[in-house]
C-alpha positions as a Markdown table, in Angstrom:
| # | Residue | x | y | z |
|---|---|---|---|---|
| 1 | Unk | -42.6 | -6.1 | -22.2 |
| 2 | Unk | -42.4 | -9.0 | -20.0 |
| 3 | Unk | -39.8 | -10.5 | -22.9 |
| 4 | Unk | -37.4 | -7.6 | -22.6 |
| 5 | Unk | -37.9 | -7.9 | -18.2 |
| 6 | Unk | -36.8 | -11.5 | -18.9 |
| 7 | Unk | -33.2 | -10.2 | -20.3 |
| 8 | Unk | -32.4 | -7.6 | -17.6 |
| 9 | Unk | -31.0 | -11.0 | -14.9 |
| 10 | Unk | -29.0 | -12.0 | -17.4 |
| 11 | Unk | -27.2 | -8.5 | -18.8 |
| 12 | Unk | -26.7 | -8.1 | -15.2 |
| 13 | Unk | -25.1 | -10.8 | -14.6 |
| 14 | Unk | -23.0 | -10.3 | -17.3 |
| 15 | Unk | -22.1 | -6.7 | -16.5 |
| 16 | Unk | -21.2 | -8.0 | -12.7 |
| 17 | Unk | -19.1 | -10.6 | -13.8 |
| 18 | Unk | -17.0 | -8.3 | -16.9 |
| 19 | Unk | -16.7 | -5.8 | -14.0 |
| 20 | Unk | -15.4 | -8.2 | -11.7 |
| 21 | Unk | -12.6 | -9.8 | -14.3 |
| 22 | Unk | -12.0 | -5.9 | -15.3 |
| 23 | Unk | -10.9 | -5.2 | -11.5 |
| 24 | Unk | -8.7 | -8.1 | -11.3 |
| 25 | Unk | -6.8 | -8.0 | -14.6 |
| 26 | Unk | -5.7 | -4.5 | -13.6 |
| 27 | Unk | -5.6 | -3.8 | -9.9 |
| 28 | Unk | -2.3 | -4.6 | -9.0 |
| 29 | Unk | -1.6 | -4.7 | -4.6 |
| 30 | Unk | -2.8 | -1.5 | -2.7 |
| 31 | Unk | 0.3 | 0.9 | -2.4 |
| 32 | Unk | 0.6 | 4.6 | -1.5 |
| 33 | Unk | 2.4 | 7.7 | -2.9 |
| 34 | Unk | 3.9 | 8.0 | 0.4 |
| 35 | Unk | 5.2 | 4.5 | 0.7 |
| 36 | Unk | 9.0 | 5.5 | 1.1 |
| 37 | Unk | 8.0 | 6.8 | 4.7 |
| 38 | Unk | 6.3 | 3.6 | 5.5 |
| 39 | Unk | 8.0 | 0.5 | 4.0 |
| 40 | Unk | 5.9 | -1.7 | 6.0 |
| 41 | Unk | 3.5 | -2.0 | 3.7 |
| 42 | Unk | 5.5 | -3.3 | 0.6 |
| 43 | Unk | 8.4 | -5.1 | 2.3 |
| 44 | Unk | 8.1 | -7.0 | 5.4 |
| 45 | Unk | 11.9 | -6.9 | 6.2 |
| 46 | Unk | 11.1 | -3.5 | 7.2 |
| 47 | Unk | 9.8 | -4.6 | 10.3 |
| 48 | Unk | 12.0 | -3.2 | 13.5 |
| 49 | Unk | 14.1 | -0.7 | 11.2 |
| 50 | Unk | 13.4 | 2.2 | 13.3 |
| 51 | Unk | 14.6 | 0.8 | 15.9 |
| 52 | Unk | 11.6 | 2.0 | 18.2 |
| 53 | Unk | 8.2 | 1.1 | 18.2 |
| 54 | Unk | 6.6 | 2.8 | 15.4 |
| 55 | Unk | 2.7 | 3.4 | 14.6 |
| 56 | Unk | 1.8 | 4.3 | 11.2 |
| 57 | Unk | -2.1 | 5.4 | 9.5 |
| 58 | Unk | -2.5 | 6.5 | 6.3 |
| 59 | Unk | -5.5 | 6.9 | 4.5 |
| 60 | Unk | -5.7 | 7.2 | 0.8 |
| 61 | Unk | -8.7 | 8.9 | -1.1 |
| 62 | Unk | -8.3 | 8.0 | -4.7 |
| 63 | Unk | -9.4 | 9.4 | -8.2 |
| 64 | Unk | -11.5 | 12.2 | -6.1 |
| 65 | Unk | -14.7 | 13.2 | -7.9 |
| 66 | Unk | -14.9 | 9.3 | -9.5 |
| 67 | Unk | -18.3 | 7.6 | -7.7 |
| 68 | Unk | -17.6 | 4.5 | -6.1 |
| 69 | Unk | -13.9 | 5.5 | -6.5 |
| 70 | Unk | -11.0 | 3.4 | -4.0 |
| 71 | Unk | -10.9 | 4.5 | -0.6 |
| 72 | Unk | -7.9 | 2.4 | 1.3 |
| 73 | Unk | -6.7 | 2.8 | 4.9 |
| 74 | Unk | -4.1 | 1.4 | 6.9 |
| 75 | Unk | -2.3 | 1.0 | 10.2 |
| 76 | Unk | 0.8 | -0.1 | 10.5 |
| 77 | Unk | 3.1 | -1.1 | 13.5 |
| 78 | Unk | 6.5 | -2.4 | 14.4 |
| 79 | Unk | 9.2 | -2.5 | 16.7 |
| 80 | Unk | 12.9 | -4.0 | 17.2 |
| 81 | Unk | 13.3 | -5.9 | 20.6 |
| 82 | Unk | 16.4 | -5.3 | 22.9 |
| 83 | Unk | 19.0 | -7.0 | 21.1 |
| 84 | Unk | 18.4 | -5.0 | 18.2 |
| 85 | Unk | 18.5 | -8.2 | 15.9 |
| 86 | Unk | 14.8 | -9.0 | 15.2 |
| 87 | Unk | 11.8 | -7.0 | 14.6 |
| 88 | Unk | 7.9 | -7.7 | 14.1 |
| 89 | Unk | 5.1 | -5.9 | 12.8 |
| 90 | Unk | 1.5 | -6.0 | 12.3 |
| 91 | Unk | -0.2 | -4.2 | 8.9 |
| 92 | Unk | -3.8 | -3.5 | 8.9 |
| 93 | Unk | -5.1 | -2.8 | 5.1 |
| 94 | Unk | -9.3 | -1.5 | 4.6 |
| 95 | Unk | -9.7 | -1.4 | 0.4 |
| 96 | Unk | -12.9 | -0.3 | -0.8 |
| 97 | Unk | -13.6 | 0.4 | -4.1 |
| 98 | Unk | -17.5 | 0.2 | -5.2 |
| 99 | Unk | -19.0 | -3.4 | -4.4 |
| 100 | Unk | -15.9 | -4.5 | -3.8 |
| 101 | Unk | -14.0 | -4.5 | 0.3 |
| 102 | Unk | -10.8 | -6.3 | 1.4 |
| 103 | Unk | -9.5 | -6.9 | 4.6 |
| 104 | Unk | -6.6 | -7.9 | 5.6 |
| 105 | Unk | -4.5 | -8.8 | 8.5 |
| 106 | Unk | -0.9 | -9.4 | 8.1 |
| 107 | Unk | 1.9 | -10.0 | 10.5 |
| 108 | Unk | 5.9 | -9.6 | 9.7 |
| 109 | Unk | 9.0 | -11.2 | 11.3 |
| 110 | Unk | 12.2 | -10.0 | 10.2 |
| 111 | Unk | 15.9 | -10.4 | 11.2 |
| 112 | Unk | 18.5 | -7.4 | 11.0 |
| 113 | Unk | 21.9 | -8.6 | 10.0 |
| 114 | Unk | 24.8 | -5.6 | 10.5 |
| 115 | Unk | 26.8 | -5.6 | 7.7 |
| 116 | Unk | 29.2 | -2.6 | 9.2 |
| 117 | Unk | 28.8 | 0.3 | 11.1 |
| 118 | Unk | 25.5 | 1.8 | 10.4 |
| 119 | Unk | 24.6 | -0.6 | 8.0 |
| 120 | Unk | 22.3 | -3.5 | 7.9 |
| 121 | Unk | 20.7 | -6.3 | 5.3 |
| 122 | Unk | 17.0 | -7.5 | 6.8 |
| 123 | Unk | 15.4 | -10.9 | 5.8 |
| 124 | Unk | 12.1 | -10.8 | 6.2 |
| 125 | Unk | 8.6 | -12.9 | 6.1 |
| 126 | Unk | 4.8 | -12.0 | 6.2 |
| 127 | Unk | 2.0 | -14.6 | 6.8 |
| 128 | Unk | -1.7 | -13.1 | 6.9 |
| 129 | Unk | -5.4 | -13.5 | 5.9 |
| 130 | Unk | -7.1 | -11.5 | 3.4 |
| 131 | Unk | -11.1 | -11.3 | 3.3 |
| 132 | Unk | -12.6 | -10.3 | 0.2 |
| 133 | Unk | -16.0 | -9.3 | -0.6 |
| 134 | Unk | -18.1 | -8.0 | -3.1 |
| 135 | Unk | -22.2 | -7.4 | -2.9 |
| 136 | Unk | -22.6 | -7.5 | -6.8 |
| 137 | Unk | -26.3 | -7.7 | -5.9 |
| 138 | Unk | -26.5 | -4.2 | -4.6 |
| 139 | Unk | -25.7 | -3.0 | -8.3 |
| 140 | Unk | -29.4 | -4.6 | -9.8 |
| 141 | Unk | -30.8 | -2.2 | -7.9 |
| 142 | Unk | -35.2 | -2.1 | -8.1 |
| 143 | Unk | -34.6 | -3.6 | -11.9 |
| 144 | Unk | -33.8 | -7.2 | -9.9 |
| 145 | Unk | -36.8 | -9.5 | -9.4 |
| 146 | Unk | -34.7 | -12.5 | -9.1 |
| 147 | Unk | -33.6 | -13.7 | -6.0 |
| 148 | Unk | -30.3 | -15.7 | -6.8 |
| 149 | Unk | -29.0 | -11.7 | -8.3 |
| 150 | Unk | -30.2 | -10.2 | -5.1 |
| 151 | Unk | -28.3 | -12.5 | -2.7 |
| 152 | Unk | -25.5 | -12.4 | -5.4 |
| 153 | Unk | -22.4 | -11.9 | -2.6 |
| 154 | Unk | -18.9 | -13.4 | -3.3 |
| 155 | Unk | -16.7 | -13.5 | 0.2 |
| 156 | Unk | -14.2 | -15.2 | 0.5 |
| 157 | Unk | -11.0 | -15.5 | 2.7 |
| 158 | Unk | -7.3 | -16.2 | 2.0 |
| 159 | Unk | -4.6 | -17.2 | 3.8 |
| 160 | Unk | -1.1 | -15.5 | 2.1 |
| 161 | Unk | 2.6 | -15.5 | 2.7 |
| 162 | Unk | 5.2 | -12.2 | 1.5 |
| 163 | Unk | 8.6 | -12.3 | 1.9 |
| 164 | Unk | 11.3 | -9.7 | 1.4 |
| 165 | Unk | 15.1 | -8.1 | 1.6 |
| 166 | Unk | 15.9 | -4.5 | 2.8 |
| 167 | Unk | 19.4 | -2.7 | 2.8 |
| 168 | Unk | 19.8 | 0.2 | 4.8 |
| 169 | Unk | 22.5 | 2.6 | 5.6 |
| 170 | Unk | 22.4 | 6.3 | 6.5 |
| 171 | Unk | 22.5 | 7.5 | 3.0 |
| 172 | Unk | 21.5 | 4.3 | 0.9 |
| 173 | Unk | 18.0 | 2.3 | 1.0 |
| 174 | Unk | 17.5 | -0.8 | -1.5 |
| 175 | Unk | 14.8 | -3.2 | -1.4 |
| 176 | Unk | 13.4 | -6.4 | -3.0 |
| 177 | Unk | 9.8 | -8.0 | -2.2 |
| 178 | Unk | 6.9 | -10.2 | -3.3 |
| 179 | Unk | 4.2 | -9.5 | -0.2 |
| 180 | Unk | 1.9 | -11.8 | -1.9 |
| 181 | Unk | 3.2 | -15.3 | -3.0 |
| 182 | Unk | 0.2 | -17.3 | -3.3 |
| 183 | Unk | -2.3 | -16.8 | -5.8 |
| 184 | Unk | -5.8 | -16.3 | -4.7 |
| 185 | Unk | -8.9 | -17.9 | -7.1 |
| 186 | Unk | -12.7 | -18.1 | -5.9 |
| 187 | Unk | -15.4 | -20.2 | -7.9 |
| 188 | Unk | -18.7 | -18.4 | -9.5 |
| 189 | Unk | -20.4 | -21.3 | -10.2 |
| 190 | Unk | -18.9 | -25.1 | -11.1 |
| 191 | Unk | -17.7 | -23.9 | -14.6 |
| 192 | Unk | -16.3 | -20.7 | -13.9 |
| 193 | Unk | -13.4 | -19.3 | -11.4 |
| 194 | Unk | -11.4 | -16.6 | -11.1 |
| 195 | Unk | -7.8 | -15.8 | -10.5 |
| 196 | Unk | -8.1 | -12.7 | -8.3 |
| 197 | Unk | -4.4 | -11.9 | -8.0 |
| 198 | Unk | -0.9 | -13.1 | -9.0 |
| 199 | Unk | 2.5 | -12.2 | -7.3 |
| 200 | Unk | 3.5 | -8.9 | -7.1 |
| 201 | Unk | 7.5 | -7.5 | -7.0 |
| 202 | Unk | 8.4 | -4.6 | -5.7 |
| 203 | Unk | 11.7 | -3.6 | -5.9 |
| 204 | Unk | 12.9 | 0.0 | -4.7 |
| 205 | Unk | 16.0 | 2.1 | -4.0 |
| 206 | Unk | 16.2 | 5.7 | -2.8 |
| 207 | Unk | 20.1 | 7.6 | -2.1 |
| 208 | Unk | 20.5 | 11.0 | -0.2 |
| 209 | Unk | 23.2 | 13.8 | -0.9 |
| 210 | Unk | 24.3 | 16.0 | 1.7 |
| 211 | Unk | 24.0 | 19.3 | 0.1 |
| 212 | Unk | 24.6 | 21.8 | 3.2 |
| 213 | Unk | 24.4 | 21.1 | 6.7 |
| 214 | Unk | 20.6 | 21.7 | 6.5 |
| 215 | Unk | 19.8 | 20.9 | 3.2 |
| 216 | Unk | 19.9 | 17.2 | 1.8 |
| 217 | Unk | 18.5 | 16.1 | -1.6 |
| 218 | Unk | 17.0 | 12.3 | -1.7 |
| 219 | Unk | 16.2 | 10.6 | -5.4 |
| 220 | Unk | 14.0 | 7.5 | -5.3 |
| 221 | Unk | 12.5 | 4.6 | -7.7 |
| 222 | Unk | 10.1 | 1.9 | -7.2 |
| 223 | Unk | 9.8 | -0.6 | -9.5 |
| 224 | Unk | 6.6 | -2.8 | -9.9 |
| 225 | Unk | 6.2 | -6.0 | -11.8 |
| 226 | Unk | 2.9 | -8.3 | -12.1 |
| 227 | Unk | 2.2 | -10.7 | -14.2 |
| 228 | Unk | 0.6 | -9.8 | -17.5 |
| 229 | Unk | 0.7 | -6.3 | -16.5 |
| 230 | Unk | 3.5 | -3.5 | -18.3 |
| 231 | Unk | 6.3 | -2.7 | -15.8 |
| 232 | Unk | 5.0 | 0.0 | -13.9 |
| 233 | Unk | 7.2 | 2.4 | -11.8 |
| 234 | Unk | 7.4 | 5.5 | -9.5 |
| 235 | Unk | 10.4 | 8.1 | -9.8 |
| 236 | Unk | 10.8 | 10.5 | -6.6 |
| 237 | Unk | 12.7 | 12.9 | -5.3 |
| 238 | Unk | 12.7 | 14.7 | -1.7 |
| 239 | Unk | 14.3 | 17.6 | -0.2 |
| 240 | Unk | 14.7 | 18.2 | 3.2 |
| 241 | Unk | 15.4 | 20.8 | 5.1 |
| 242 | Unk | 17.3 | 21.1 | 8.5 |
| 243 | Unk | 15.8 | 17.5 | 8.6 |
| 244 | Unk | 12.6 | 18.4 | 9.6 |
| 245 | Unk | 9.9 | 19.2 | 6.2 |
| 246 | Unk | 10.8 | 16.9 | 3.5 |
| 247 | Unk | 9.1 | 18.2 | 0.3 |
| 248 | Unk | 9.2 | 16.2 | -2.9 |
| 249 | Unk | 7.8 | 15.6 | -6.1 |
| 250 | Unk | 6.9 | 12.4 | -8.6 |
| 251 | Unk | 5.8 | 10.7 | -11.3 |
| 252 | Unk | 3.8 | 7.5 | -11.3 |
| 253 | Unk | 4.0 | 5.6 | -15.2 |
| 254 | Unk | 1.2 | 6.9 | -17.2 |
| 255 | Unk | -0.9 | 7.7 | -13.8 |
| 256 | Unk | 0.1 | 10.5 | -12.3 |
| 257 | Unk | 2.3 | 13.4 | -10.9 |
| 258 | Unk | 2.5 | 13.6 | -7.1 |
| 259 | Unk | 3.0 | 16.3 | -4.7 |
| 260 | Unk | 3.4 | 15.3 | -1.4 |
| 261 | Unk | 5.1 | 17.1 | 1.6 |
| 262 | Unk | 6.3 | 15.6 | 5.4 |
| 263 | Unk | 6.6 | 18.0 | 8.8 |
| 264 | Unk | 7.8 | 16.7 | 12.0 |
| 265 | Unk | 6.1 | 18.5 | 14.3 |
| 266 | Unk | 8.0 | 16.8 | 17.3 |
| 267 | Unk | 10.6 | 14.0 | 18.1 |
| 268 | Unk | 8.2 | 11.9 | 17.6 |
| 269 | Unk | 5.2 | 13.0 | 15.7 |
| 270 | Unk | 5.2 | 13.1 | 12.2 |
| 271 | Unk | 2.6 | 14.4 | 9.5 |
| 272 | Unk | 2.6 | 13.9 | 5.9 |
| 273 | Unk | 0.3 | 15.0 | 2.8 |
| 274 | Unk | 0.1 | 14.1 | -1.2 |
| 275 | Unk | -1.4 | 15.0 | -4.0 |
| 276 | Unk | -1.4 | 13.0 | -7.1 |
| 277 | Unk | -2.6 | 15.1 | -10.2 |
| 278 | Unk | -3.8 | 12.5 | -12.9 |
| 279 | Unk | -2.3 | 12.5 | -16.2 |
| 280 | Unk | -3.6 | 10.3 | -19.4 |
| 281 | Unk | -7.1 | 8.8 | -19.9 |
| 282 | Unk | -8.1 | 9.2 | -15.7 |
| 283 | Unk | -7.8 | 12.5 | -15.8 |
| 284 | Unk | -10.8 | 13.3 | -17.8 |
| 285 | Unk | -12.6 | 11.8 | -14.9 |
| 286 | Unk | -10.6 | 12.4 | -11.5 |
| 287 | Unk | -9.7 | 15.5 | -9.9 |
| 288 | Unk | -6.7 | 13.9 | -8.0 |
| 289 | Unk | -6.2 | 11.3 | -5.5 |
| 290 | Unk | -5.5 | 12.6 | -1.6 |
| 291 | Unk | -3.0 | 10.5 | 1.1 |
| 292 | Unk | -2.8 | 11.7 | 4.7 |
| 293 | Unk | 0.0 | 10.2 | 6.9 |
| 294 | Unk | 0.3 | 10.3 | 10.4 |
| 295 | Unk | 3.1 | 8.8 | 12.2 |
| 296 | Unk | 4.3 | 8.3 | 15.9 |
| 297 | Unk | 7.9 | 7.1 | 16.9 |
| 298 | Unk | 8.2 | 5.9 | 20.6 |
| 299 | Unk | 11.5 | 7.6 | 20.5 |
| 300 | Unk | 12.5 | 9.8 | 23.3 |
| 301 | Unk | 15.7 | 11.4 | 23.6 |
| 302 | Unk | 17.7 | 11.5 | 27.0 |
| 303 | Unk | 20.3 | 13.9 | 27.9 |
| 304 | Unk | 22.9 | 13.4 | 30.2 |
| 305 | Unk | 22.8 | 15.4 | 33.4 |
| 306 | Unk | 26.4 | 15.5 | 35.2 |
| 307 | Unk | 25.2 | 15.0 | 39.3 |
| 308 | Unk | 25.5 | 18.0 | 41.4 |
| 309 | Unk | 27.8 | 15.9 | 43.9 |
């Protein structure tokens, strides 16, 4: 008995650590079914585009019904100063998923350059820290009776740097992005280290048709590349109506096919939902993953009032 105690330290060690390389091999950067109403969080040149100051939250609940399944929130600001030339931002990003939790704080600078008359090409650069974490000692559980696996806690923190380009018209929206340029690693013991991520492209475009006065019809693609990781991409497309709901439909490669839905319930309040239905091997484990939006606009509108005199 006490031979077979003597080998549960080291297949947990093991399991931690295969779990751990698992993770990083295929977790690409936290991104959101919804992230075509908040580019913030993929491109930093976004910062100041709508032209107001702008507060974004959005919490993601994915692969629902999966224990110790990811559970990401973030809030998001930015604004454009006066001269309507440069905007900043600051992103706020809470991952969890299982042992695992990641901060991060990340700030965005970007300069609008108008390229005609309600067009503009933004330049943009992010500079943050990220704080990882993971208590791979709460996973021994009441089998652990060593005290180096109970005390088994990687943390670690990272400085980073994105940077980014956005095109925007009133119909057309194209942009290019790495948020994460360099590469993070973190040492288990003297022999072994990890790479926990490498740099991630995004690169996006969305176009909308004017159907009727109140009906317009928007088709979108995001494109994601990592390192060592199959080209992934999302295909959208939206409808809106009398530019207030925006429904729309897509498809994530070999993930999933997601419902989501946008209302603005005033000026300046808007409210957004999706569903994403797994398809392929997850979905003999998840019900669905579930992303609530909410979003203010310091926008107010003035109307002109001719003087009574």
């Amino acid at each position: 008995m006490r031979r077979t105690t003597n080998y549960i330290p080291l297949l947990l060690t093991t399991l931690l650590v295969f779990t751990h390389l698992c993770k990083i091999s295929a977790q690409q950067k936290v991104q959101f079914t919804q992230y075509m109403f908040n580019t913030l969080v993929i491109n930093p040149a976004y910062a100041g585009s709508d032209e107001a100051l702008s507060l974004t939250f959005i919490n993601r609940n994915q692969w629902s019904g999966v224990e110790n399944a990811p559970i990401t929130q973030t809030l998001s600001g930015h604004t454009l100063f006066k001269r309507r030339h440069i905007g900043v931002g600051l992103t706020l990003i809470n991952d969890k998923l299982g042992v695992h939790k990641n901060l991060s704080a990340l700030t965005s600078f970007a300069y609008h350059l108008k390229t005609g008359k309600s067009s503009y090409l933004s330049m943009g650069l992010q500079a943050g820290i990220h704080h990882k974490k993971s208590d791979y000692g709460s996973l021994t559980g009441s089998y652990n009776n060593d005290p180096k696996l109970s005390n088994a806690i990687i943390s670690e923190a990272f400085f980073d740097v994105g940077a980014g380009f956005y095109f925007r018209s009133p119909r057309l929206h194209i942009g290019l992005s790495a948020p994460e340029l360099i590469p993070e690693k973190i040492s288990i013991n003297d022999t072994v280290s990890v790479q926990l991520n490498d740099v991630n492209y995004f690169l996006f475009s969305r176009y909308r048709f004017k159907v009727t006065e109140n009906f317009e019809v928007e088709p979108g693609i995001l494109l994601k590349f990592l390192q060592g990781v199959p080209l992934s991409y999302d295909l959208n497309l939206n409808f809106i109506f009398v530019k207030v709901l925006t429904m729309g439909a897509s498809y994530r490669k070999n993930e999933s096919i997601d419902f989501l839905m946008k209302a603005q319930i005033t000026p300046q309040l808007q409210l957004g939902y999706a569903y994403d239905h797994p398809v392929g091997e997850i979905s003999r484990l998840s019900n669905g993953s579930h992303e609530l939006m909410v979003q203010y606009l310091f926008r107010y509108m003035t109307k002109k009032v001719s003087s009574p005199r």
